[in-house]
VOGU-3710 file (C-alpha; in Angstrom, 3 decimals, decimal comma):
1> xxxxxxxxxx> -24,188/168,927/266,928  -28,111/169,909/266,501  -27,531/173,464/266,847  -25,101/173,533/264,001  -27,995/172,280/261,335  -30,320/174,462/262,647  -27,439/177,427/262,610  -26,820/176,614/258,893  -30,511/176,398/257,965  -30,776/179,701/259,189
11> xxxxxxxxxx> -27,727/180,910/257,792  -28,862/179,806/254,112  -32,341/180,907/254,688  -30,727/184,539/255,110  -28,207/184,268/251,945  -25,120/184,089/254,541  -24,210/180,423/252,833  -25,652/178,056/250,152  -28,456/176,251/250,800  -26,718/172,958/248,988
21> xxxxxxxxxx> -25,466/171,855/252,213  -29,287/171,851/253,438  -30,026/168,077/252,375  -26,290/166,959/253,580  -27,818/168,737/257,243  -30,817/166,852/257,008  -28,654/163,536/256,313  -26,761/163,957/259,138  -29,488/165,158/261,567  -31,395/161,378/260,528
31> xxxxxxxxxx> -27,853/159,961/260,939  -27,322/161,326/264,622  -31,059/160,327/265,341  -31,314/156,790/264,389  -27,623/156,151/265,853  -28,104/157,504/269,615  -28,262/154,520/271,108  -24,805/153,045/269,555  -23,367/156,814/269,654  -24,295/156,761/273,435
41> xxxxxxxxxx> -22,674/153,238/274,030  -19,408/154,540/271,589  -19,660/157,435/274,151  -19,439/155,335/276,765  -16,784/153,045/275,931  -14,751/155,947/274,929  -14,697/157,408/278,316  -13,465/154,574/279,676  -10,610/154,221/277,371  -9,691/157,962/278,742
51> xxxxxxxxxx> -10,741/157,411/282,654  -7,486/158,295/284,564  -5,050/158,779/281,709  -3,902/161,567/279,533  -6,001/161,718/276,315  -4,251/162,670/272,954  -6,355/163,082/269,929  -5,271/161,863/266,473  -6,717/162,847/263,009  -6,223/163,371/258,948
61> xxxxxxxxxx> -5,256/167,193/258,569  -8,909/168,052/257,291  -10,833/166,798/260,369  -8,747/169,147/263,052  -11,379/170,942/263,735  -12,962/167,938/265,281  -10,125/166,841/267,097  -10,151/170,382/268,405  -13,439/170,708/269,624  -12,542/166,947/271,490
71> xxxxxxxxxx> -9,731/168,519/272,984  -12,177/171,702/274,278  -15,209/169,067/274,911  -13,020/167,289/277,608  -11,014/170,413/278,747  -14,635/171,820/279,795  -17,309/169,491/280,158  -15,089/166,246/281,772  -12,145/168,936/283,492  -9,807/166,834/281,558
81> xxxxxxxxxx> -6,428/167,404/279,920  -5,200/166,063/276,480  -3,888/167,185/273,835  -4,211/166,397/269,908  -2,511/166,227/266,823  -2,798/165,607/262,787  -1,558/163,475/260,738  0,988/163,731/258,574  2,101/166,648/260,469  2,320/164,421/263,814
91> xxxxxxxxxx> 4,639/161,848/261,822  7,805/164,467/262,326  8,627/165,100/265,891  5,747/164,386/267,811  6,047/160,225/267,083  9,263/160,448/268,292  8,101/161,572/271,560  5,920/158,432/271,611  9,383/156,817/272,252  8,676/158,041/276,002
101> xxxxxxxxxx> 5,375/156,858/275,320  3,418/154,805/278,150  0,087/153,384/279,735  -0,154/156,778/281,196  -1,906/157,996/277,328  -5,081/156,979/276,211  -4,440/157,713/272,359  -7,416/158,275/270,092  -7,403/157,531/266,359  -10,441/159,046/264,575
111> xxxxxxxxxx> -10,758/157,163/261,432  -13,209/158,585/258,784  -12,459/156,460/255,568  -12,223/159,076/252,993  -8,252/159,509/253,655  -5,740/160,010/250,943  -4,218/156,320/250,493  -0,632/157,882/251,509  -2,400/159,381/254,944  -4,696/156,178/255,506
121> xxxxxxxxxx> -1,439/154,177/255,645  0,493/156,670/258,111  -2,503/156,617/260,204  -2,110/152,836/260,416  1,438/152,429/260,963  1,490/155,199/263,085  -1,956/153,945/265,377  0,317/150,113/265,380  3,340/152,185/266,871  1,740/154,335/269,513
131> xxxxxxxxxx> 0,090/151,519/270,567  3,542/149,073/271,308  4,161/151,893/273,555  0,761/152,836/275,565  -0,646/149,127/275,382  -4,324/150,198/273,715  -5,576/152,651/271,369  -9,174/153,644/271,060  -10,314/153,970/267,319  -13,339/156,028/266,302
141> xxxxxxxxxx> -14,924/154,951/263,140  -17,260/157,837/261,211  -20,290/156,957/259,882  -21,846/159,126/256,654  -21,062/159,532/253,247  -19,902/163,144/252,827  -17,180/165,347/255,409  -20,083/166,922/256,846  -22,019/163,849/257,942  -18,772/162,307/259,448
151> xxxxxxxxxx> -17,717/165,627/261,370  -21,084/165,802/262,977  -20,997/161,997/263,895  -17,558/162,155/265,531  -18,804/165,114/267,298  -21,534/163,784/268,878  -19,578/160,656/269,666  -17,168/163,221/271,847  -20,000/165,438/273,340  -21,582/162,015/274,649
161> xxxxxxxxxx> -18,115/160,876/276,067  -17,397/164,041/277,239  -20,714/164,242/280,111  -19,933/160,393/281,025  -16,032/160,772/281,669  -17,663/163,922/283,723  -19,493/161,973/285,861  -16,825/159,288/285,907  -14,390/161,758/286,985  -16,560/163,176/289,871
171> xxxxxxxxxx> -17,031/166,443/288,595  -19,592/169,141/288,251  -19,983/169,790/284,053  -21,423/173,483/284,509  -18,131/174,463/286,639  -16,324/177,271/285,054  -15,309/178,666/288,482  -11,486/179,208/287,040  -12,916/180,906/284,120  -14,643/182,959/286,338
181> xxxxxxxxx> -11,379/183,649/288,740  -9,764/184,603/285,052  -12,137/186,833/284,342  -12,484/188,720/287,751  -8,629/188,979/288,019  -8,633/190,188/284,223  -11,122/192,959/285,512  -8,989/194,682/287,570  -5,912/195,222/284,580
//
């Protein structure tokens, strides 16, 4: 998540964005800094709560884009599959499939306390149900005071999780060998 505040410092220092997200940057850069050690230990505990199951990724609408880059984080770095959804949208047809639901899914719930009251309830009625059926959920709680902050919390959370279910699973975090095979086989189309 450092890269991005440097990335948008440089980005308003050239006139490609405003520079009023400069002191929310700054905020969040302090944030990740004086919360390593509990983000590392979150980390941690998260990747156990995935070890050996199938992770599934649940957030408000406006926070997919961290759910996605979970989903990616754990694809790549861990060689892990999940999946994720949002909520509302996941309250249609997708918690009906929970009805098959089991202690083979390590759900995820990333809770970020600015949700509209209609959503925050969903999310907990919805986080009570999945869990009847998978036995546990694992609940990540965001820490700042604006989108921004929160986002770049979560996502370091995820990145830290991400290299320890790695080396939990056994697995080498620079392997892109299929990516590779993709690639090669791609080349001669």
């Amino acid at each position: 998540a450092f890269s991005v505040v440097q990335l948008l410092h440089m980005l308003a220092e050239l006139g490609f964005t405003s520079a009023e997200h400069v002191p929310t940057m700054n905020k969040s850069a302090k944030i990740l800094s004086s919360e390593l050690d509990a983000i590392q230990a979150i980390g941690k505990e998260l990747a156990a709560h995935l070890f050996g199951k199938v992770g599934v990724y649940y957030a408000e609408t406006k926070y997919e884009g961290v759910i996605v880059r979970a989903r990616q984080q754990f694809n790549e770095n861990s060689k892990y599959l999940g999946w994720h959804h949002t909520i509302p949208e996941m309250n249609h047809n997708e918690l009906v499939g929970w009805s098959g639901g089991d202690a083979r899914f390590a759900p995820v719930f990333f809770s970020t306390g600015d949700l509209h009251p209609r959503n925050q309830k969903r999310f907990e009625i919805t986080k009570d149900a999945v869990e009847k059926k998978c036995g546990k959920v694992f609940t990540l709680h965001a820490k700042g005071d604006s989108f921004i902050e929160r986002s770049l919390y979560l996502i370091h959370i995820v990145d830290w999780a991400s290299y320890y279910l790695c080396e939990m699973n056994g697995a080498d975090i620079m392997d892109i060998e299929i990516i590779d095979y993709l690639k090669g086989e791609l080349a001669k189309f």
